[in-house]
mmCIF file of the C-alpha atoms, coordinates in Angstrom:
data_MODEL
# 
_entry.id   MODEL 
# 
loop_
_atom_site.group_PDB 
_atom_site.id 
_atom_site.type_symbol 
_atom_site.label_atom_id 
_atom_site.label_alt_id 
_atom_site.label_comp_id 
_atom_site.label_asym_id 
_atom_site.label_entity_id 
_atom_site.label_seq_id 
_atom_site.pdbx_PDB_ins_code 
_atom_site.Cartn_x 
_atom_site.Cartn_y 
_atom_site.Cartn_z 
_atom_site.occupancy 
_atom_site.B_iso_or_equiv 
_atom_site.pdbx_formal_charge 
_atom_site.auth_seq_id 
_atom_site.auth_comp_id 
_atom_site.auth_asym_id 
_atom_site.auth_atom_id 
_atom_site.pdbx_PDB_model_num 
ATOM 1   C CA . UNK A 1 1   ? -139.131 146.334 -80.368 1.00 0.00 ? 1   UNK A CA 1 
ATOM 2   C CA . UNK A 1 2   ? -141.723 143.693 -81.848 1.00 0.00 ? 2   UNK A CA 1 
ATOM 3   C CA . UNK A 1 3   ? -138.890 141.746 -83.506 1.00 0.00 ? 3   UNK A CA 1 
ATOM 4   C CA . UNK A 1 4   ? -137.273 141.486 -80.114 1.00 0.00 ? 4   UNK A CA 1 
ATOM 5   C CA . UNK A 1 5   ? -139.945 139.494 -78.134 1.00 0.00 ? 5   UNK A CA 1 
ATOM 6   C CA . UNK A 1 6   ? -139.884 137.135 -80.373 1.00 0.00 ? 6   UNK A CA 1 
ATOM 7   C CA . UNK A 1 7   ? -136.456 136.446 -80.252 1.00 0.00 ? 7   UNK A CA 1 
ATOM 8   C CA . UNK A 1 8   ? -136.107 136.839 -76.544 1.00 0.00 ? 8   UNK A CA 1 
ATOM 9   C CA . UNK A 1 9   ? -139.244 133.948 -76.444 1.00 0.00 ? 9   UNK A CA 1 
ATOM 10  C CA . UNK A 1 10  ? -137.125 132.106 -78.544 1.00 0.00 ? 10  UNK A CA 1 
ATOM 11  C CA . UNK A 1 11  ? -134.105 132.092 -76.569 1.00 0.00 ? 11  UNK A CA 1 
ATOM 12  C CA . UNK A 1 12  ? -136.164 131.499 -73.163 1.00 0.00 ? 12  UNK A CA 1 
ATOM 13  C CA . UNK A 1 13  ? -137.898 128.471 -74.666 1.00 0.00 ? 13  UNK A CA 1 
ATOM 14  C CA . UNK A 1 14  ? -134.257 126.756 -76.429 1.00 0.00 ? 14  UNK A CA 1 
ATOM 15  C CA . UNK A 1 15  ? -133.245 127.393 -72.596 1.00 0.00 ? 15  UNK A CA 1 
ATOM 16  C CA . UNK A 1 16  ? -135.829 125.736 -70.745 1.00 0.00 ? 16  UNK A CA 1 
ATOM 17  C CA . UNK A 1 17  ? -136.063 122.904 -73.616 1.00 0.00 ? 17  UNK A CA 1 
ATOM 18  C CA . UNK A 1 18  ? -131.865 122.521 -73.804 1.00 0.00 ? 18  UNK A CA 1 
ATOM 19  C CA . UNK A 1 19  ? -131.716 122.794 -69.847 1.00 0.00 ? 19  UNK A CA 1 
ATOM 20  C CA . UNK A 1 20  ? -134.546 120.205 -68.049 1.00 0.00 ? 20  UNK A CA 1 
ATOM 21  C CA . UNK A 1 21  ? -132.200 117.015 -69.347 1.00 0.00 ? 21  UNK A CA 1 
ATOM 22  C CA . UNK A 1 22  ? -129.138 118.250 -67.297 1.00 0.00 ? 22  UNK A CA 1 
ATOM 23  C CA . UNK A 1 23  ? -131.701 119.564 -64.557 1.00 0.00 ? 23  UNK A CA 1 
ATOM 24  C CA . UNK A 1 24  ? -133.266 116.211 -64.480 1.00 0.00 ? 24  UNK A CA 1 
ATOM 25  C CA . UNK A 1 25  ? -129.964 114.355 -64.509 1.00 0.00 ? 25  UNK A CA 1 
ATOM 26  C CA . UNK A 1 26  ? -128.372 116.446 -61.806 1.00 0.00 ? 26  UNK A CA 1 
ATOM 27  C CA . UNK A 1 27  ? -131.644 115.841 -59.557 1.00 0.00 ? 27  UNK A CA 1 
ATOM 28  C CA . UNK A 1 28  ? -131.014 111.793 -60.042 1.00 0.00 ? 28  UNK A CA 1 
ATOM 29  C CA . UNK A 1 29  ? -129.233 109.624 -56.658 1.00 0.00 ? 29  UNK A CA 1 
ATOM 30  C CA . UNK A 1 30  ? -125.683 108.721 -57.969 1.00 0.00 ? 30  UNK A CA 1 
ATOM 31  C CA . UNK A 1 31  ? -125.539 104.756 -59.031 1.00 0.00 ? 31  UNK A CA 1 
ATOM 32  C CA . UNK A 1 32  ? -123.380 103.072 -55.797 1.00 0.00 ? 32  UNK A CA 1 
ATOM 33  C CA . UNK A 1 33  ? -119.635 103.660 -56.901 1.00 0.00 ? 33  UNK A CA 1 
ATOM 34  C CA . UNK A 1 34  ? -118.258 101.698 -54.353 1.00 0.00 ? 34  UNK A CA 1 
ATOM 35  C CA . UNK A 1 35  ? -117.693 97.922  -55.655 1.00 0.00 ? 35  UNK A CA 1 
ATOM 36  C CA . UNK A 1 36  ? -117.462 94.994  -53.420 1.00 0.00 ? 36  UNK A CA 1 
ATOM 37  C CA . UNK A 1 37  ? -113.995 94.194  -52.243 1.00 0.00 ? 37  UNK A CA 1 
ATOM 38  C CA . UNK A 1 38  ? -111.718 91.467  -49.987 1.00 0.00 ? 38  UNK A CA 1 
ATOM 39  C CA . UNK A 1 39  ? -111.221 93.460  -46.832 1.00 0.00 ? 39  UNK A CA 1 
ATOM 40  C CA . UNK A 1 40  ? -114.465 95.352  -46.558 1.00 0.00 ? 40  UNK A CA 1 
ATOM 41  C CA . UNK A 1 41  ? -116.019 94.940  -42.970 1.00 0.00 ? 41  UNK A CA 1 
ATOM 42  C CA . UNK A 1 42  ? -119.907 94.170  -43.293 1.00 0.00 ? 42  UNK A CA 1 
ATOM 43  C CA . UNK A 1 43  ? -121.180 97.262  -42.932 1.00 0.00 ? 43  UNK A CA 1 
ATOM 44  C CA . UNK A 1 44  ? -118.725 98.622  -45.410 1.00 0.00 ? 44  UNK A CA 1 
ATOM 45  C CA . UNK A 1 45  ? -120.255 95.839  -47.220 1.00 0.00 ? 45  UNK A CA 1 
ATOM 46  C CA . UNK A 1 46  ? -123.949 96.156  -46.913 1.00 0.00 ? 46  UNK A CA 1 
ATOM 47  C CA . UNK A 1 47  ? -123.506 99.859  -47.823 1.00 0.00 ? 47  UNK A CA 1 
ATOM 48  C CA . UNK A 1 48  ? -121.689 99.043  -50.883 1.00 0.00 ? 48  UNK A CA 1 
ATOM 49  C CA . UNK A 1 49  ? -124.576 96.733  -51.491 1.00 0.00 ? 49  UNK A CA 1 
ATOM 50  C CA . UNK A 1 50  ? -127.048 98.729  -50.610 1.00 0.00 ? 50  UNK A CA 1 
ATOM 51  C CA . UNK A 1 51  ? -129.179 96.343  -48.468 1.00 0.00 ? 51  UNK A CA 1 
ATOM 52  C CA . UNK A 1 52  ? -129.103 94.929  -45.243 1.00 0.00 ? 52  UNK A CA 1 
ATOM 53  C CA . UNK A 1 53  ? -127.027 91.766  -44.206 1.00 0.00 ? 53  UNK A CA 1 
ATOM 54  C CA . UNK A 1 54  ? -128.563 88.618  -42.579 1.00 0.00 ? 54  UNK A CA 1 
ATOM 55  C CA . UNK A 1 55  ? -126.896 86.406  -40.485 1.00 0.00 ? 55  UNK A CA 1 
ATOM 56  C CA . UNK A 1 56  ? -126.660 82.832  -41.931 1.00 0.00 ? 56  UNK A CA 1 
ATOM 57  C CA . UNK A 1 57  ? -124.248 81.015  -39.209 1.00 0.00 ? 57  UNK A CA 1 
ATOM 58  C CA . UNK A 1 58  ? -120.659 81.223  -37.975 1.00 0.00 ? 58  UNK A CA 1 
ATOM 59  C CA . UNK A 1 59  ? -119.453 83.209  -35.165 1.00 0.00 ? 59  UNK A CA 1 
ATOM 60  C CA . UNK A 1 60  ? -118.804 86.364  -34.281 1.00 0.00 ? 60  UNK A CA 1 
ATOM 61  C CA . UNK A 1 61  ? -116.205 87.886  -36.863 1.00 0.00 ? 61  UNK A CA 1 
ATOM 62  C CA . UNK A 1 62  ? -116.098 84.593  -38.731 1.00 0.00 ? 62  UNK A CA 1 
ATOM 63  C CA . UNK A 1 63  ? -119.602 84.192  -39.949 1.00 0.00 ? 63  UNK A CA 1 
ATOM 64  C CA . UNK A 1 64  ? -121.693 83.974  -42.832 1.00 0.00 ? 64  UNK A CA 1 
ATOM 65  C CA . UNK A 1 65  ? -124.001 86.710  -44.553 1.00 0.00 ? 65  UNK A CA 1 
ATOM 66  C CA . UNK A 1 66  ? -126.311 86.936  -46.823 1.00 0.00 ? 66  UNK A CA 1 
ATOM 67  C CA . UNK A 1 67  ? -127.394 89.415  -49.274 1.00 0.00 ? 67  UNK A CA 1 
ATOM 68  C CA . UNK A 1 68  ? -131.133 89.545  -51.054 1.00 0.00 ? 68  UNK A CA 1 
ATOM 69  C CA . UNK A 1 69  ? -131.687 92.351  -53.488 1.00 0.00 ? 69  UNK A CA 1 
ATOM 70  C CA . UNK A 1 70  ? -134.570 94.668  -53.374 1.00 0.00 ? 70  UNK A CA 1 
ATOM 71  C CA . UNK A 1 71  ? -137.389 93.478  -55.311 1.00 0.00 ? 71  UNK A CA 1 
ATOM 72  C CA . UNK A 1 72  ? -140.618 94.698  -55.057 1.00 0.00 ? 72  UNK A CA 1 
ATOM 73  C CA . UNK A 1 73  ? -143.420 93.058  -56.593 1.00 0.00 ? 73  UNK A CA 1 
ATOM 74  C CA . UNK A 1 74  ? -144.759 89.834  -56.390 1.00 0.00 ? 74  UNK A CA 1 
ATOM 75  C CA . UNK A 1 75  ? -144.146 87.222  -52.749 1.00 0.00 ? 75  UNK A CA 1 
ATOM 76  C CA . UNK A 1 76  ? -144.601 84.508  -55.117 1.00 0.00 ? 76  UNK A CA 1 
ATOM 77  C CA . UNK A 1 77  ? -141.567 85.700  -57.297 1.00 0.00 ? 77  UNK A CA 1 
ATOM 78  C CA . UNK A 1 78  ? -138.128 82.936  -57.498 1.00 0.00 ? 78  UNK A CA 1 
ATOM 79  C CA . UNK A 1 79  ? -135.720 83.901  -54.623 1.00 0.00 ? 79  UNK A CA 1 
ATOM 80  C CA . UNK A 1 80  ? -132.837 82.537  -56.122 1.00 0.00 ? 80  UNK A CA 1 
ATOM 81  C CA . UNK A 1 81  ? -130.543 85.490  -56.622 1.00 0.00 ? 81  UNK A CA 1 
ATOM 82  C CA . UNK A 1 82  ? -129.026 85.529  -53.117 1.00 0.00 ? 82  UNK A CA 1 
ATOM 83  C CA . UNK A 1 83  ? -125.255 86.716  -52.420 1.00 0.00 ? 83  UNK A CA 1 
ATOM 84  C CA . UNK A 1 84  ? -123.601 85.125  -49.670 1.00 0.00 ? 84  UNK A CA 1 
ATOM 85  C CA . UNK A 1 85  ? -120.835 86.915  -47.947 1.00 0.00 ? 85  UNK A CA 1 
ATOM 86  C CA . UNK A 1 86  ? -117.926 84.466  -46.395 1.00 0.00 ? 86  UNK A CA 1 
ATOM 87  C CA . UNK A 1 87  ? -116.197 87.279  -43.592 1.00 0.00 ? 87  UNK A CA 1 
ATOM 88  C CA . UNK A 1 88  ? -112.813 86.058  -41.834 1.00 0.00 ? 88  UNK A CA 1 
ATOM 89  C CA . UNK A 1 89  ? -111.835 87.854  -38.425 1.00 0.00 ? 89  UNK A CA 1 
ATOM 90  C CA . UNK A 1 90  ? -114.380 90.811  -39.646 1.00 0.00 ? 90  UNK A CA 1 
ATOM 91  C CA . UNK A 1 91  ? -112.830 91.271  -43.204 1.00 0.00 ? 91  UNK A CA 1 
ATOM 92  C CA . UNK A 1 92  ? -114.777 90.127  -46.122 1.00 0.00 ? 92  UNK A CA 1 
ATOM 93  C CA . UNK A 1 93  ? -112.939 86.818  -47.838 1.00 0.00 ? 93  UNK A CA 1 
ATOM 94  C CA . UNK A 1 94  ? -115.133 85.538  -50.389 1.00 0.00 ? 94  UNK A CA 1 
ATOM 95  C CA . UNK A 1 95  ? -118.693 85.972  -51.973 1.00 0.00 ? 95  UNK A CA 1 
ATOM 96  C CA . UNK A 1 96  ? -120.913 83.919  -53.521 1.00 0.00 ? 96  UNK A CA 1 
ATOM 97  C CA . UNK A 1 97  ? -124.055 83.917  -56.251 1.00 0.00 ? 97  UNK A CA 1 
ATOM 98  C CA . UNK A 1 98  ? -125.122 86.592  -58.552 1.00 0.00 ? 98  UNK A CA 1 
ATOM 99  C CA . UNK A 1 99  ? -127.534 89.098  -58.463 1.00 0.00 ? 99  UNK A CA 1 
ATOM 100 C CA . UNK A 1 100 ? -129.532 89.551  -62.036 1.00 0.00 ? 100 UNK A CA 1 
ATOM 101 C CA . UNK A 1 101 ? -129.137 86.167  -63.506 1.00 0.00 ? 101 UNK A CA 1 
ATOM 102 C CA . UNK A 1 102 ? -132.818 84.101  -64.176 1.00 0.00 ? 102 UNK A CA 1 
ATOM 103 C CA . UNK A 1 103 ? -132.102 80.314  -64.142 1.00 0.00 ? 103 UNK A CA 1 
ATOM 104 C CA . UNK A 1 104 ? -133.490 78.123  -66.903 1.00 0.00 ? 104 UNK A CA 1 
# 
């Protein structure tokens, strides 16, 4: 009977220690799967995105949007990673710019 705690401690511990990774991971938001595509409408496109669109100019269904990423931190912080979203009769055509590049 005492050699059985033991082993049963043992057991519950390599559980707990072999287990919170794949608890942890499972309890993580899933990375956006969706890529950005010709044809997506602009919500189809801000969700893929994940942030809002803003208007830039152009009319309705043949306009110009703009992406800015979330970044949190400083207001004094270079802007300069902008996409912009060229839509065509409410489909997406083109993009433009690159999110995650610093310039020199």
């Amino acid at each position: 009977m005492q050699r059985f705690i033991p082993v049963v401690a043992l057991v519950v511990a390599l559980v707990l220690v072999l287990g919170l990774p794949f608890a942890a991971r499972a309890q993580q938001p899933a990375p956006n799967s969706v890529p950005l595509t010709f044809g997506m409408t602009p919500d189809q496109a801000s969700q893929s995105l994940g942030v809002p669109l803003q208007y830039v100019r152009g009319t309705p269904g043949n306009e110009l949007l703009v992406a800015l990423p979330n970044v949190r931190g400083s207001i004094l912080s270079r802007r300069s990673d902008a996409l912009y979203l060229q839509f065509g009769k409410g489909r997406l055509l083109a993009w433009k710019g690159d999110w995650g590049t610093t310039p020199p």
